[in-house]
C-alpha positions as CSV (number, residue, x, y, z in Angstrom):
1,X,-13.3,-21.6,-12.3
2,X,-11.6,-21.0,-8.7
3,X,-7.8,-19.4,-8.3
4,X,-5.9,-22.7,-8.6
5,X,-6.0,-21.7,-12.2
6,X,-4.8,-18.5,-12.1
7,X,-1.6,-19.3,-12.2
8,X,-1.8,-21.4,-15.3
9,X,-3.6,-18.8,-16.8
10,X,-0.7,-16.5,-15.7
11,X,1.7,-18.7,-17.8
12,X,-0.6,-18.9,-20.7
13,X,-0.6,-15.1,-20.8
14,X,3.2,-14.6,-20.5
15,X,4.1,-16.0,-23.9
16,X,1.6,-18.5,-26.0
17,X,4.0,-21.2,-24.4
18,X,6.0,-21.1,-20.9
19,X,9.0,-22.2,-22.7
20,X,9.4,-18.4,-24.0
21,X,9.9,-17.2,-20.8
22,X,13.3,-17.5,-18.8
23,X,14.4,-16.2,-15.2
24,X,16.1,-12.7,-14.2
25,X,19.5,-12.9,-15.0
26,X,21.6,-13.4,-11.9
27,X,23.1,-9.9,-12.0
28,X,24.2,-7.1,-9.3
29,X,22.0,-4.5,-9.1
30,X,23.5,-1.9,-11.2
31,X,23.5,-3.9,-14.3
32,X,19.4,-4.3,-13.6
33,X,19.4,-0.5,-13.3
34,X,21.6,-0.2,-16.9
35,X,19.1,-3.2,-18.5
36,X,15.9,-1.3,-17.4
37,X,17.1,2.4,-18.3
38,X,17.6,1.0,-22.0
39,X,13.7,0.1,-22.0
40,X,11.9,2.5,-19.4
41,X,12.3,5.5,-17.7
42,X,13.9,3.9,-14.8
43,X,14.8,6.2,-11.5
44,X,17.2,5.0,-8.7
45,X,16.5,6.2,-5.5
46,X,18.7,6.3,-2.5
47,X,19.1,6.4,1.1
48,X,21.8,9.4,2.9
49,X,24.7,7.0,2.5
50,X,24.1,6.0,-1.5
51,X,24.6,2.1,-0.6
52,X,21.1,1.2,0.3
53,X,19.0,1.9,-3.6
54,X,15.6,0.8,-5.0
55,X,15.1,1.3,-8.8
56,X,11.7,2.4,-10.0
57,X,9.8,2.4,-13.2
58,X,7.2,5.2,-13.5
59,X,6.0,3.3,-16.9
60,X,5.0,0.0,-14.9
61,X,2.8,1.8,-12.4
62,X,5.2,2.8,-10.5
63,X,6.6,-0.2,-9.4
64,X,9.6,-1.0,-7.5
65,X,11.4,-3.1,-10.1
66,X,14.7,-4.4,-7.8
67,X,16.7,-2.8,-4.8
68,X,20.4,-3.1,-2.9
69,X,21.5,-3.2,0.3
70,X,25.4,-2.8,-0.8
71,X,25.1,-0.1,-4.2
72,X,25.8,-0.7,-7.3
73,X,27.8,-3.5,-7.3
74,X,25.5,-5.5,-4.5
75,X,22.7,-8.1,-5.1
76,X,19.7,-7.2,-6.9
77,X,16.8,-8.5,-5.0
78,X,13.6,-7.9,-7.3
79,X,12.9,-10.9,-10.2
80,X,12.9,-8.9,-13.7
81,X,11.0,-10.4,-17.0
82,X,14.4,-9.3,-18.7
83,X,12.6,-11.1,-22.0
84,X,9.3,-9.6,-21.7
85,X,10.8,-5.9,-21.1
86,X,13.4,-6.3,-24.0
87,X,10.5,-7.5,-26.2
88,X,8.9,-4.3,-25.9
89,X,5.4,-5.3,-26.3
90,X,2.5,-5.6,-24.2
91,X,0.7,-9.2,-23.9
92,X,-2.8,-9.8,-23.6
93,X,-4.4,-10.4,-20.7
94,X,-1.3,-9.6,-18.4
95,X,2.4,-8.1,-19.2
96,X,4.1,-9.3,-16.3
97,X,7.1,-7.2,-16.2
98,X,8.6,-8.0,-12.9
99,X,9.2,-6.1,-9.8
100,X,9.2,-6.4,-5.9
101,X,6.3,-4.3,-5.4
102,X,3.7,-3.5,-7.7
103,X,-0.1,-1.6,-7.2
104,X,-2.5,-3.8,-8.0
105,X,-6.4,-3.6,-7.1
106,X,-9.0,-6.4,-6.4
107,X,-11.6,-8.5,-6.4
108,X,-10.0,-10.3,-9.4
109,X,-13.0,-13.2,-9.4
110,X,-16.7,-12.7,-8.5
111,X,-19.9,-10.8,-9.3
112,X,-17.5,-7.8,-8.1
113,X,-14.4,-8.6,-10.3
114,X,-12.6,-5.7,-12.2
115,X,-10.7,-8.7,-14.1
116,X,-13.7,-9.7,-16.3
117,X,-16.6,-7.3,-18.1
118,X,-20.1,-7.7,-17.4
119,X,-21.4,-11.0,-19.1
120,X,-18.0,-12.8,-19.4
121,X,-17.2,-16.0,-18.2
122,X,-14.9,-17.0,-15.6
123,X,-12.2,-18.2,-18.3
124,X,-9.1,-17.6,-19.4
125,X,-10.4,-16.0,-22.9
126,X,-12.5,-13.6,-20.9
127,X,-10.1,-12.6,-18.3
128,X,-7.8,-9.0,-18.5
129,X,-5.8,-7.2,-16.2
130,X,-7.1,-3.7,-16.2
131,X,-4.9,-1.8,-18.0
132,X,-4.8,1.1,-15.3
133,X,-2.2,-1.6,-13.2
134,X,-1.1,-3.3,-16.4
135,X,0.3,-1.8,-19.2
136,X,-0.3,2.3,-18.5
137,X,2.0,4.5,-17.0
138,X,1.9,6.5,-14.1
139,X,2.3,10.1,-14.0
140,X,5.4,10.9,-11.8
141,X,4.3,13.8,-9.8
142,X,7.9,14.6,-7.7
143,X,10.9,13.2,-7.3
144,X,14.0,13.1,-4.1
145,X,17.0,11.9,-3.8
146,X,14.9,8.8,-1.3
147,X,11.5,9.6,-2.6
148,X,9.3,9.2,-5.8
149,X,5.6,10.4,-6.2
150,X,3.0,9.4,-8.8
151,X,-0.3,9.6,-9.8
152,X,-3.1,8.2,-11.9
153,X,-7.1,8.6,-12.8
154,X,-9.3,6.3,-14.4
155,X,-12.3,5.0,-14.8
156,X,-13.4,1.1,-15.2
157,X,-16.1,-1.3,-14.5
158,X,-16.6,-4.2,-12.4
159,X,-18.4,-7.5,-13.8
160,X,-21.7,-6.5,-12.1
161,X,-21.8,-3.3,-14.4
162,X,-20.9,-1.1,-11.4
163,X,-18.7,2.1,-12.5
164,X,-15.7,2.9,-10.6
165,X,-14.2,6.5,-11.3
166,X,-10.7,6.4,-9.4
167,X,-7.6,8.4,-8.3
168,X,-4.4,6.5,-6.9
169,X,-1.7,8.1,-5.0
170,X,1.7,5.8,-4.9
171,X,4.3,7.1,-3.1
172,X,7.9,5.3,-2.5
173,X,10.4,5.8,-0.1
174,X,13.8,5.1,0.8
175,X,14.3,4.3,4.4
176,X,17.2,5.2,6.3
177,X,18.8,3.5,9.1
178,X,16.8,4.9,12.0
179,X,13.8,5.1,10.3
180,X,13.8,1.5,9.5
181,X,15.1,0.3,12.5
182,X,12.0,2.2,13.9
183,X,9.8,0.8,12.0
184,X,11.1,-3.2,13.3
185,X,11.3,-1.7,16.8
186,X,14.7,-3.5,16.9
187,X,18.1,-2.6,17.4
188,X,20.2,-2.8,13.7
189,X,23.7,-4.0,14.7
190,X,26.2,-1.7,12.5
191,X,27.4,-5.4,10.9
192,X,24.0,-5.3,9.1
193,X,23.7,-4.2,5.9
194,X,20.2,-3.1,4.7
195,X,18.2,-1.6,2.5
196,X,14.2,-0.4,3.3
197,X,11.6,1.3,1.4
198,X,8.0,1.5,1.6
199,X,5.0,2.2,-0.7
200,X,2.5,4.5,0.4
201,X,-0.5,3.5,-1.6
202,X,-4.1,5.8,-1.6
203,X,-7.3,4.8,-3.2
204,X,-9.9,7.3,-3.8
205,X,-13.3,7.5,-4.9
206,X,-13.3,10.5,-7.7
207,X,-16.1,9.2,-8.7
208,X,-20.0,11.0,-8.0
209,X,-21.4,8.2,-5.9
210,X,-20.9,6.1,-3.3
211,X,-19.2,2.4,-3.0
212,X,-21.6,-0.3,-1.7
213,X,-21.1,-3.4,-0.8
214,X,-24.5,-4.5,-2.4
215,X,-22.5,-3.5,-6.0
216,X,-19.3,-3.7,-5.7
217,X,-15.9,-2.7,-3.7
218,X,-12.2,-2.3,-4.2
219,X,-9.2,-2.9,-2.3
220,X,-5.5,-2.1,-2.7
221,X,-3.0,-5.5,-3.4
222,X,0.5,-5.2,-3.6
223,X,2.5,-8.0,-4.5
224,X,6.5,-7.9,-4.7
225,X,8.4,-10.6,-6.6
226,X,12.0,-12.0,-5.3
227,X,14.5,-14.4,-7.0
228,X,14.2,-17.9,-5.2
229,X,16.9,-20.3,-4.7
230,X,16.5,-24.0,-3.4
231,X,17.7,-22.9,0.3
232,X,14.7,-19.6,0.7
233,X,11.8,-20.3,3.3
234,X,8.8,-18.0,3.3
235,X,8.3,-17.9,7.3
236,X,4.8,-16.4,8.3
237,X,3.5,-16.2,12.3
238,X,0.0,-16.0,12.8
239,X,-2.5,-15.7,15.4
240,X,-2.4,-18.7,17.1
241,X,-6.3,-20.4,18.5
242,X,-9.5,-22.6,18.2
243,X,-10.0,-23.5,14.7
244,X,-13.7,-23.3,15.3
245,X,-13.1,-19.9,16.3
246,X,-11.0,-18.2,14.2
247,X,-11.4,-20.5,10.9
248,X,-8.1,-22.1,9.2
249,X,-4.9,-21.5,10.1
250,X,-3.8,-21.0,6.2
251,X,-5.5,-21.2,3.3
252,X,-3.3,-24.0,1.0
253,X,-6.0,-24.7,-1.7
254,X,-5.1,-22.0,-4.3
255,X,-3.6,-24.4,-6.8
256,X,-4.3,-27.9,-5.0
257,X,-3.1,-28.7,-1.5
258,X,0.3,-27.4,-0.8
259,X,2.3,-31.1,-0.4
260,X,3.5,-31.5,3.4
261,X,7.6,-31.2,2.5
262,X,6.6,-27.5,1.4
263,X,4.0,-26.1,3.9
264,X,4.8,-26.4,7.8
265,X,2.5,-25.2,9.8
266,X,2.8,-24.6,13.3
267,X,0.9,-23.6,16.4
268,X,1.7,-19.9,15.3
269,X,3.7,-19.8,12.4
270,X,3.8,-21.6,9.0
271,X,7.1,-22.0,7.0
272,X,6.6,-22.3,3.1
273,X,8.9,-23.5,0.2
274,X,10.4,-20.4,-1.5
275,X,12.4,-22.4,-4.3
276,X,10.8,-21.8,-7.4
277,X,10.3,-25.0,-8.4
278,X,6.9,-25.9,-7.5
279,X,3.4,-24.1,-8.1
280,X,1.5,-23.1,-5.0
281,X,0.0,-20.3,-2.6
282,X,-1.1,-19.5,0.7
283,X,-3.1,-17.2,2.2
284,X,-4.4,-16.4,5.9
285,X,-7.6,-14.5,6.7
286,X,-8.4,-11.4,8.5
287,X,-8.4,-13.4,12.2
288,X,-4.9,-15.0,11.4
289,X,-2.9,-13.0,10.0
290,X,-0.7,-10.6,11.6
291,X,1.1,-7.3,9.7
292,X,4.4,-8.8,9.2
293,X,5.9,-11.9,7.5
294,X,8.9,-12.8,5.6
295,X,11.9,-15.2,4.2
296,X,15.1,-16.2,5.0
297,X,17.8,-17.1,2.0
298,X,20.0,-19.4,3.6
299,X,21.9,-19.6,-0.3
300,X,22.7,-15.7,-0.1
301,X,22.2,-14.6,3.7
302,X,19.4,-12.5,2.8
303,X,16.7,-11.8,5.3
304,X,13.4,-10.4,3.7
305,X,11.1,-8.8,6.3
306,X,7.6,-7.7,4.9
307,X,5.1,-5.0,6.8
308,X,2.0,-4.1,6.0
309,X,-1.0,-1.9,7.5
310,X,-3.7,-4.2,8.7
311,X,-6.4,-2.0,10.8
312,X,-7.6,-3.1,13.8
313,X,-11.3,-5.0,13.7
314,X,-11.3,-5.2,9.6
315,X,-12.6,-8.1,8.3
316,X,-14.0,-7.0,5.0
317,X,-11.2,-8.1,2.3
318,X,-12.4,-8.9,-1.3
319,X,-12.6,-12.7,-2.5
320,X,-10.6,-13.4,-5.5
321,X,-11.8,-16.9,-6.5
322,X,-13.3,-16.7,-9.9
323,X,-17.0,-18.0,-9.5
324,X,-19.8,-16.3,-8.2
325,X,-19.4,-16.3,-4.5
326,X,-21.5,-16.6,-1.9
327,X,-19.3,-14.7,0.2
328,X,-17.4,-11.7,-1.8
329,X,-15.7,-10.1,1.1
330,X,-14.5,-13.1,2.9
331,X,-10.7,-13.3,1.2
332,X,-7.2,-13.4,2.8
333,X,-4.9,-10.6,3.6
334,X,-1.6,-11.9,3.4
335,X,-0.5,-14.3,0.4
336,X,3.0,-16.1,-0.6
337,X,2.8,-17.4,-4.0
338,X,5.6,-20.0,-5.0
339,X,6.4,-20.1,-8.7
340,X,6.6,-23.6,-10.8
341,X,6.1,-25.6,-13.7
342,X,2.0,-25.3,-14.5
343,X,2.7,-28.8,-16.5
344,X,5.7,-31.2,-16.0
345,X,8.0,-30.5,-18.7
346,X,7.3,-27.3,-18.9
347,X,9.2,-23.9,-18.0
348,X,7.9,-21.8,-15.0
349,X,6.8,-18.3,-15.7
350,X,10.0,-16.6,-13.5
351,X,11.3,-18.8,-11.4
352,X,10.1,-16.3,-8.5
353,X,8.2,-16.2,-4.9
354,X,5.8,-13.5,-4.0
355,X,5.3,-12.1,-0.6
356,X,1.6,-10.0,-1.0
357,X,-0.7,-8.3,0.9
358,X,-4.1,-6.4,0.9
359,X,-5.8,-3.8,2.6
360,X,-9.8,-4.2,3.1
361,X,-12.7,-2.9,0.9
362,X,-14.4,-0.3,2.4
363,X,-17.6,1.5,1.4
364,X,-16.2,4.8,0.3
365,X,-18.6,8.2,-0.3
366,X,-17.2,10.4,-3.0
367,X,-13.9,12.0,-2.2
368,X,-12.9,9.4,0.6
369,X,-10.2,7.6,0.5
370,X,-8.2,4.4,1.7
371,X,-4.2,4.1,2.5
372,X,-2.6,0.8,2.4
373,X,1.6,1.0,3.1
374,X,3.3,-2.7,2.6
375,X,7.3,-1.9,3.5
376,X,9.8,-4.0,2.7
377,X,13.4,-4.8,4.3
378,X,16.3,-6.4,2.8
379,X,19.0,-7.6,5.4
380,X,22.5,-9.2,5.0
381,X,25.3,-9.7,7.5
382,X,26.6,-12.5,9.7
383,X,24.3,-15.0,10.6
384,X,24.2,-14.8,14.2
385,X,22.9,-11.1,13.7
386,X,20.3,-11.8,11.2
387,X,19.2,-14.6,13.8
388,X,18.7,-12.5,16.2
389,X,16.9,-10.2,14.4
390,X,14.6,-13.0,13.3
391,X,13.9,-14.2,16.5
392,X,12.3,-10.9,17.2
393,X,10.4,-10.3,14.1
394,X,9.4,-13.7,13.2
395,X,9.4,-15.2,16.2
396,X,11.6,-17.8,15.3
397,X,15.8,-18.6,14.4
398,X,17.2,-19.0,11.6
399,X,18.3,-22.5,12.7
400,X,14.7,-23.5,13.0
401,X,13.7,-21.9,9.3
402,X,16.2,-23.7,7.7
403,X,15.3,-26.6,9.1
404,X,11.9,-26.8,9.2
405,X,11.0,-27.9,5.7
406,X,11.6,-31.4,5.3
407,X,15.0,-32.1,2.9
C-alpha cells in the first residue's frame, strides 16, 4: 500500500467514521488556551512585550498546540481536535490532537518503518503510531517566560527487527522582534504584527550500537497544522533546473495527482490549495527544495513563513511509502498536506493544511546525535507590508499568490 492511503487511514483512525470529527472552533487565542488548560497541562509562553504567545502542551509531546501575534484576545493560528481532546481518550493507531508543530520521527513505510512491527502488513490493521510521539508525555525539563524544555527516552523497533534505544531533546522558543527579524534577514516594519517561535529538536542514539543504513535509520519530522479558509495558498520556491538533472520539480502523487486548479507549478515556485476542502500533498526532494516555504491567508491577512534546517550536500531522507522499497532513503524534505473529504459525502478529519519538514537519516554511533530546528512566523498588518515582505522570502507578491490558483 503507498502513502495516498494514509490519509484515509488517518480518518479511519480519528473516530470509526469521519462524521465524528468537526473543525477547531473559530476562536481567539485565549479561549484555546482556557479550552486546553481544562484537558492538559497547557503553558503559554511569551515574547518581552506579552502580545506575541504560543501555547504548549507538555502531555502531547511537547507540541505547540496554537500561537498569537495580538495576545489574548488575537487569532489563534494552530487547528485543535477540540472533540478528540475533550473526549479524553486515546484512539488506536493515532490520537491526532492538533497542533502547529508536533515531533514526529520517520520512516513511517518500508523495511525500516517504526509505524508497523516486524511481520505486519502494510495495512491499515497493522499500522500504529509509536506511542513515544503519540499518546506519551514529555517530561518538561525547564520552563521561561519565552522558553520551554522537554525530554524523553525510549526504546522501539523498526519493521526489520532493528532496536532503536532513543533520547529526544525538544526545545521551544519565543522569538522576539530582532531575533526574528534576524532570522528572515528582512526589515519588520513597526505596522507588522508578529509572532515567532522555533523548535529545537535533537535525536540521539542512547542506544549501545551503531545506526546503519543496511538496518535501519531515523529522522526527525515535524509537522504544524493551521486552520484553512477558501482564500489560503501554500506558496513553496524551489530550485529551479533540468528535470533530468535534478528529478521532479514536486512530488503530487501522495493521494492521486493533485488536479491543475490546486497545484501551480512554476519555473521556481509551486503555489498549492490551502482550503481544506480537498485531499492532497506534495512534497519536493533533497535537490529541490529549499529551507523556507509558506502561505498567504488572503481571508485573514495572515502571512505564514516556515524555516527549516536543511544541511548542505544531504540527500539521505527516509521514504515513507508503505511497501518495501527499493529505495528507503530517497524521500522528500519539505511536504504541504491539504485536508479533505477521503469519500464524497463524508466529513474531513480537521478541515486543516500542514506545512512539514524533515531532517536527513544519518548513521549515528552511540551517543551522537542529530538537530533538526523548523521555525515558524505568523505575520499580520497592511497588505502592502506583508507584500513586501513576501516578495523577499518567497520570491513572489501577494498579488501573484492570490491569484495564481485558478478561481
Amino acid at each position: 500500500m503507498k502513502m495516498k492511503m494514509v490519509m484515509v487511514m488517518l480518518l479511519a483512525a480519528a473516530g470509526c467514521s469521519s462524521t465524528e470529527v468537526s473543525m477547531s472552533p473559530g476562536k481567539n487565542f485565549g479561549q484555546d488556551v482556557e479550552f486546553l488548560q481544562k484537558h492538559a497541562d497547557a503553558i503559554v509562553l511569551a515574547d518581552p512585550t506579552g502580545q506575541a504567545k504560543v501555547a504548549v502542551v507538555p502531555a502531547y509531546q511537547g507540541r505547540v498546540m496554537t500561537s498569537s501575534a495580538d495576545g489574548d484576545k488575537g487569532l489563534s493560528f494552530g487547528w485543535i481536535n477540540y472533540e478528540l481532546i475533550a473526549a479524553g481518550k486515546p484512539l488506536p493507531h493515532i490520537t491526532p490532537y492538533g497542533g502547529e508543530d508536533r515531533f514526529w520521527m520517520g520512516p513511517e513505510g518500508g523495511q525500516f518503518a517504526i509505524f508497523f512491527a516486524k511481520g505486519a502488513k502494510f495495512v491499515f490493521d497493522d499500522w500504529q503510531t509509536p506511542a513515544i510521539i503519540d499518546t506519551e508525555p514529555f517530561k518538561l525539563v525547564s520552563k521561561t517566560a519565552g522558553g520551554a524544555l522537554f525530554e524523553k527516552k525510549a526504546k522501539f523497533a523498526n519493521y526489520s527487527g532493528t532496536e532503536f534505544d532513543v533520547q529526544i531533546r525538544r526545545s521551544i522558543q519565543v522569538l522576539d522582534r530582532v531575533t526574528a527579524a534576524g532570522a528572515l534577514n528582512v526589515t519588520l516594519p513597526d505596522t507588522v504584527r508578529m509572532v515567532a517561535y522555533d523548535s529545537n529538536n535533537a535525536l540521539t542514539n542512547a542506544g549501545s550500537k551503531a545506526w546503519d543504513k543496511k538496518t535501519g535509520l531515523l529522522s526527525i519530522w515535524i509537522l504544524g497544522m493551521f486552520k484553512p479558509s477558501d482564500k489560503t495558498t501554500v506558496v513553496v520556491p524551489f530550485t529551479s533546473g533540468d528535470e533530468a538533472k535534478l528529478g521532479p520539480k514536486v512530488n503530487d502523487a501522495y493521494f492521486g495527482k493533485v488536479p491543475a486548479e490546486r497545484l501551480v507549478v512554476k519555473d521556481n515556485v509551486l503555489f498549492f490549495s490551502g482550503d481544506g476542502k480537498f485531499r492532497s500533498k506534495i512534497g519536493l526532494s533533497p535537490a529541490r527544495a529549499k529551507p523556507i516555504l509558506g502561505s498567504y491567508d488572503a481571508a485573514n491577512g495572515v502571512l505564514t513563513i516556515v524555516q527549516y534546517t536543511k544541511p548542505i550536500g544531504a540527500k539521505d531522507y527516509v521514504n515513507s511509502m508503505w511497501e518495501l522499497q527499493d529505495k528507503p532513503f530517497a524521500g522528500d524534505v519539505a511536504n504541504s498536506y491539504n485536508d479533505g473529504p477521503a469519500e464524497p459525502g463524508k466529513k474531513p478529519l480537521g478541515p486543516f493544511y500542514e506545512i512539514e519538514s524533515s531532517s536527513p537519516a544519518p548513521e549515528l554511533k552511540p551517543g551522537d546525535s542529530i538537530q533538526h530546528v523548523h521555525r515558524t512566523f505568523h505575520l499580520v498588518g497592511p497588505a502592502d507590508q506583508l507584500d513586501g515582505l513576501a516578495k523577499s522570502l518567497l520570491g513572489v507578491g501577494l498579488k501573484d499568490i492570490q491569484s495564481a490558483l485558478p478561481k
